[in-house]
C-alpha positions as CSV (number, residue, x, y, z in Angstrom):
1,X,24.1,-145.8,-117.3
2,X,25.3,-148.8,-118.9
3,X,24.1,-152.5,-116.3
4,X,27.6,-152.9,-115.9
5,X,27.8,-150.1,-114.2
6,X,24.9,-149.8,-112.3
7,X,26.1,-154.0,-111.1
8,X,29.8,-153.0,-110.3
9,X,29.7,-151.6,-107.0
10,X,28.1,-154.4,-105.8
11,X,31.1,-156.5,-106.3
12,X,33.3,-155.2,-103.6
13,X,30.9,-155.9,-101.0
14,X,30.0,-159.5,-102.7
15,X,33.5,-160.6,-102.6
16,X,33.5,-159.7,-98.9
17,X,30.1,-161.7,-97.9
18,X,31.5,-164.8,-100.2
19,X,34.9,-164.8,-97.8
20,X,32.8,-164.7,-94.9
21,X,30.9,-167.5,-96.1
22,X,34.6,-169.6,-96.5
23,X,35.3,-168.7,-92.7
24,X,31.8,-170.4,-92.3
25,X,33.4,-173.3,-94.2
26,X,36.2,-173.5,-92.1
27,X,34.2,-173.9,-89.0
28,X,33.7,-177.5,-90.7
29,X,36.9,-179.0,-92.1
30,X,39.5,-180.8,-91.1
31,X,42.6,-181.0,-93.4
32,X,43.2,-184.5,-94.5
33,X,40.5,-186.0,-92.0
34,X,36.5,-186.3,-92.1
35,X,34.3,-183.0,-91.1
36,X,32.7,-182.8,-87.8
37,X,29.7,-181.6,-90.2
38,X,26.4,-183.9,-90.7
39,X,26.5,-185.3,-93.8
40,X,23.4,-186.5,-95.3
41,X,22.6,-187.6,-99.3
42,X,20.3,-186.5,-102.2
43,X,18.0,-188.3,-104.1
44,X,20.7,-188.7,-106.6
45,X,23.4,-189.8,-104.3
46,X,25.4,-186.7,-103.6
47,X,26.3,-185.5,-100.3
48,X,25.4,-182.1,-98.7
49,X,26.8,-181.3,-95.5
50,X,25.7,-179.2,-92.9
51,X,28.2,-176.6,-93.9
52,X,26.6,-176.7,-97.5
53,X,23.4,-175.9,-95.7
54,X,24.2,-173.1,-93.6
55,X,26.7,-171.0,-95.8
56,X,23.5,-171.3,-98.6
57,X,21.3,-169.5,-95.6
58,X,23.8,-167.0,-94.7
59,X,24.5,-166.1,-98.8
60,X,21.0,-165.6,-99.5
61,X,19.9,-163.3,-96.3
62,X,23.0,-161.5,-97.0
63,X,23.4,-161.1,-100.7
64,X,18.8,-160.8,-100.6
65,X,20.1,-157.1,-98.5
66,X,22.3,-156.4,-101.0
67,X,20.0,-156.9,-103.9
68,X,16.5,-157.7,-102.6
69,X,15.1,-157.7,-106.4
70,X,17.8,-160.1,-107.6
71,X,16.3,-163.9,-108.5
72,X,18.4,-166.7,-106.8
73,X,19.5,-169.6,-108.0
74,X,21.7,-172.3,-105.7
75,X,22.6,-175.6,-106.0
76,X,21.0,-175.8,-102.0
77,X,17.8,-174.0,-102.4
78,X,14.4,-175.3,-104.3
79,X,14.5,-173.7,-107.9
80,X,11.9,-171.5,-108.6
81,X,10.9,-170.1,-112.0
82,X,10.7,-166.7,-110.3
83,X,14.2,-166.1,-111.4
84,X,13.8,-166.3,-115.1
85,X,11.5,-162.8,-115.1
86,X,14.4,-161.0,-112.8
87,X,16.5,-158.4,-114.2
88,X,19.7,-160.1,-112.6
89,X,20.3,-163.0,-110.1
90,X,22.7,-164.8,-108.0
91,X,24.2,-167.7,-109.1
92,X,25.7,-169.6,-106.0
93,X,27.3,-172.8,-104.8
94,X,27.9,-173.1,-101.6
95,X,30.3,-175.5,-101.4
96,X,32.1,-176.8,-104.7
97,X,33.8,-180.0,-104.2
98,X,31.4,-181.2,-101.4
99,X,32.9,-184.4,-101.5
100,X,36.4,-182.9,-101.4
101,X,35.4,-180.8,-98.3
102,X,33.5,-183.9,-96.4
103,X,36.8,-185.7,-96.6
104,X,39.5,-182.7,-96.0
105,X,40.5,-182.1,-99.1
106,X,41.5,-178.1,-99.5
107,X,40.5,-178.2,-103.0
108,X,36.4,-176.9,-102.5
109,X,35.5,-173.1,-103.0
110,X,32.3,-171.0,-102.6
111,X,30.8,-169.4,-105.6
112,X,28.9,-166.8,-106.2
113,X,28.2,-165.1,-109.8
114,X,25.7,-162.3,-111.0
115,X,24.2,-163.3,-113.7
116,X,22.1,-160.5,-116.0
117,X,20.6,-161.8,-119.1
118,X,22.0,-165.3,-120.4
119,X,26.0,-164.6,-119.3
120,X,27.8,-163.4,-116.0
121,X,29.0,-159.3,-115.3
122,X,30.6,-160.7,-112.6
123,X,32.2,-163.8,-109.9
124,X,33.9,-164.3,-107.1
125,X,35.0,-167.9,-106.4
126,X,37.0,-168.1,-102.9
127,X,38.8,-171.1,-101.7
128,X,39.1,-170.8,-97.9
129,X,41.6,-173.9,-97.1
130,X,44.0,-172.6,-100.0
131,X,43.7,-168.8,-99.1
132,X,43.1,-168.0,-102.9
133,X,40.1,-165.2,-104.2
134,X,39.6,-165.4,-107.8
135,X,37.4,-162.4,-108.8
136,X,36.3,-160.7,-112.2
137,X,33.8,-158.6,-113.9
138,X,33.0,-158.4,-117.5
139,X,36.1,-156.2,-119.1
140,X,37.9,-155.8,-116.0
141,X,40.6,-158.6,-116.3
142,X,40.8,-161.8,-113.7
143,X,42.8,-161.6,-110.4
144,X,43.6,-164.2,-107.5
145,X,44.5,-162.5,-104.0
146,X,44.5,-159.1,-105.6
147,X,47.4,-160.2,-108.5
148,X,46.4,-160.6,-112.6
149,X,46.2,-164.2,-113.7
150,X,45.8,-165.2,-117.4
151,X,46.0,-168.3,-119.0
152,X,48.8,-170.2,-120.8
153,X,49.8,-169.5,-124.2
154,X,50.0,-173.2,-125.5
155,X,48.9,-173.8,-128.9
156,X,49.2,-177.8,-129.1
157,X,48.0,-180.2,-127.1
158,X,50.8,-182.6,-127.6
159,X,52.1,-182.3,-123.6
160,X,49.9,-180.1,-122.3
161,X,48.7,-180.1,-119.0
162,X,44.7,-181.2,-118.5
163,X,42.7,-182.3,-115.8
164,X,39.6,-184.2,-117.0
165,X,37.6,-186.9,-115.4
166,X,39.2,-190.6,-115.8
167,X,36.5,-191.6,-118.2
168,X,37.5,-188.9,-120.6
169,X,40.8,-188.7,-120.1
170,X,41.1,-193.0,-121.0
171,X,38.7,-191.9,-124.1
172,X,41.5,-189.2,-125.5
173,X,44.5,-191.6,-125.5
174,X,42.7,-194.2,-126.7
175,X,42.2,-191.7,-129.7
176,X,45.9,-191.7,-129.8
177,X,46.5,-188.2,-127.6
178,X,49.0,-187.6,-125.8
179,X,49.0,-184.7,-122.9
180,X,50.3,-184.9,-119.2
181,X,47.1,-186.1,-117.2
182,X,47.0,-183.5,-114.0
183,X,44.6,-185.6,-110.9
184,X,41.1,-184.3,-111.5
185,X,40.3,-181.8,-108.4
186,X,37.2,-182.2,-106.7
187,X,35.9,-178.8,-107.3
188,X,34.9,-178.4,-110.9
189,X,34.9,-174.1,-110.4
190,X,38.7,-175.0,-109.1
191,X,39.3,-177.0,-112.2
192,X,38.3,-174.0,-114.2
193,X,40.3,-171.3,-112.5
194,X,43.5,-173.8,-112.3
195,X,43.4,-173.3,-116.7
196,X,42.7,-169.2,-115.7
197,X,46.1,-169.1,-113.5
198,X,47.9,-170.9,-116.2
199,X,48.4,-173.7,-113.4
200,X,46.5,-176.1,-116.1
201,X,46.6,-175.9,-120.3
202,X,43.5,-177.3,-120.5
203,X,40.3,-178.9,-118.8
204,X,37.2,-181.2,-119.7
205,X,34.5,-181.5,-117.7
206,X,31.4,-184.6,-117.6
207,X,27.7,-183.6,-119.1
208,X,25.6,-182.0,-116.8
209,X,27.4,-179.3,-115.0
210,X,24.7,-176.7,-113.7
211,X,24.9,-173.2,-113.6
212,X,26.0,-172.9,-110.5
213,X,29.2,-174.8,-110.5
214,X,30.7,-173.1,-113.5
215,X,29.3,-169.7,-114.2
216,X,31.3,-168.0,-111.7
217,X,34.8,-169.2,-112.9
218,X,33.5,-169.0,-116.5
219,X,33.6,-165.6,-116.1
220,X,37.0,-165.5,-114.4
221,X,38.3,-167.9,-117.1
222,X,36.8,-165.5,-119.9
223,X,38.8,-162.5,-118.5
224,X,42.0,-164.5,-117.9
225,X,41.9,-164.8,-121.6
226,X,40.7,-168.0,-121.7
227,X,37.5,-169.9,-123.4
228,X,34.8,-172.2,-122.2
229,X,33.0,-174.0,-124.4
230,X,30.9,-177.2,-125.3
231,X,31.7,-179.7,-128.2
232,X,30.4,-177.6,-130.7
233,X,31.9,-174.8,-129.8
234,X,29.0,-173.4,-128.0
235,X,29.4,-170.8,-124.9
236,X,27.3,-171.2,-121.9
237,X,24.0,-169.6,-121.3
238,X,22.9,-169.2,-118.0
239,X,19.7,-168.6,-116.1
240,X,17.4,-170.9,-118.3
241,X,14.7,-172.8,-117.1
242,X,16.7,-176.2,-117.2
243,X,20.5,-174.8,-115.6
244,X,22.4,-177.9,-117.0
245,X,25.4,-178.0,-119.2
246,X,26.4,-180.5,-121.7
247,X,30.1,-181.9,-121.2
248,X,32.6,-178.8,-121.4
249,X,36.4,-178.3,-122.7
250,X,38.2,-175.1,-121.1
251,X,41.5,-173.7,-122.6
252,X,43.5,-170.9,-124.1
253,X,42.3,-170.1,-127.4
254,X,44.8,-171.0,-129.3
255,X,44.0,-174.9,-128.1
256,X,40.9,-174.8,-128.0
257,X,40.5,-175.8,-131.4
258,X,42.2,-179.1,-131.0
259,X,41.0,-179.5,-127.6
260,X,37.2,-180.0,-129.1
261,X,38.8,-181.9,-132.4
262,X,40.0,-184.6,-129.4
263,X,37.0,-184.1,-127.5
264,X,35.2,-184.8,-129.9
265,X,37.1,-187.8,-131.7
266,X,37.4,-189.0,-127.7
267,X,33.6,-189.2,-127.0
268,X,33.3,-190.6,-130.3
269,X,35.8,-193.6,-129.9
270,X,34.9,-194.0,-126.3
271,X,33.4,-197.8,-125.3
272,X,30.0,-197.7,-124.4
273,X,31.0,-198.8,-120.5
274,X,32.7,-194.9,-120.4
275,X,29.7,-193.1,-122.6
276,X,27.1,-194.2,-119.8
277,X,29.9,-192.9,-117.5
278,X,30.1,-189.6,-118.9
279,X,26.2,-189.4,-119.2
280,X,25.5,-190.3,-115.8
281,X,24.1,-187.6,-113.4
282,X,25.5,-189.3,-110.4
283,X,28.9,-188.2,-110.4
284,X,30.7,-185.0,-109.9
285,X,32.0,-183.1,-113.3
């Protein structure tokens, strides 16, 4: 029996302890206004909420009696180098878009992934305030609330439809690029799944990205029909011992091409004021 198989009939019962976990979230936010949660801040200047906190407990002591020999990695949990040796882990963010969620924006998501070797078999990224469940598994095609979702079919970037950070997105027309600028959502896994539903053409994303904020929707995106990839062309690996991610451009295939050409040409014309910017660890992808 393949690993695929032996991993898929975990999924149904993943998908229900991730939408659980949004009902947690919801506990907490407050459309358009502050949360009621405590919000405290990282070494590096991110804030974690309460909410963050206690939807990572209630993942790992319920996804740990799913699969108690699965490694865990979480963007709320010390890493350990435990999961490296594991046959399979969990790959989760509790809340993506934290600074979306503190202020009531709708736009944040919990993710979960299963990761076995270097890639994902499956994900399950669930946005409680929008009522949308994105789910996949390798070779089983990408769904939102139940329904197929692929990406668009555009071949030229000329027009298309991207969300990227500011920085980037100054750096492309000053290349001489022109696209129609979508506002960057707060949750990078939502940023993702927005080129998946063919809502976006295309998306860019800041260095350092960690596993746990794009391998679910990478997954998603991949059986949507669409690709993920660095600058170079390069796929992401997961579960190594450093889980960061150099900048990312996410697209239909037939764009993606051009979309690393402009990356590329972008980064490389960029003033050293937006470089530092897309280096720095500080903000959100």
């Amino acid at each position: 029996m393949s690993d695929l198989a032996v991993f898929a009939p975990l999924l149904p019962r993943v998908e229900a302890i991730v939408r659980e976990a949004g009902g947690i979230a919801l506990d907490y936010f407050r459309p358009g206004a502050p949360t009621h949660a405590e919000v405290t801040h990282k070494s590096g200047g991110s804030p974690v909420t309460e909410a963050d906190l206690r939807i990572d407990n209630f993942l790992r002591a319920q996804l740990s009696l799913l699969a108690p020999d699965f490694g865990w990695l979480s963007e709320e949990t010390a890493d350990s180098p435990d999961r490296l040796g594991r046959k399979a882990l969990f790959v989760v963010d509790p809340i993506d878009g934290t600074r979306g969620f503190a202020s009531g924006d709708p736009c944040f998501a919990v993710c979960v992934a299963l990761v076995a070797g270097d890639r994902p078999v499956f994900g399950v990224v669930h946005a409680p305030a929008l009522d949308e469940t994105f789910v996949a598994s390798v070779g089983g095609g990408a769904r939102r609330n139940g329904a197929p979702i692929a990406v668009s079919t555009r071949r030229e970037l000329t027009g298309a439809r991207l969300s990227a950070p500011d920085s980037i997105a100054s750096d492309l027309k000053r290349a001489g690029l022109s696209f129609r600028q979508q506002p960057r959502l707060p949750s990078l896994a939502m940023r993702l799944l927005r080129v998946a539903d063919g809502a976006l053409d295309a998306a860019l994303a800041r260095k350092n990205s960690y596993d746990w904020d794009i391998a679910a929707a990478d997954l998603i995106l991949h059986e949507a029909g669409g690709v993920l990839t660095d600058f170079s062309g390069q796929t992401p690996s997961y579960n190594r011992p450093e889980p960061r991610h150099p900048a990312l451009v996410a697209g239909p295939p037939g764009l993606q091409a051009e979309l690393i050409r402009a990356a590329r040409g972008g980064a490389a014309g960029a003033s050293p004021e937006a470089r530092t910017a897309q280096a720095a660890p500080a903000p959100r992808p």
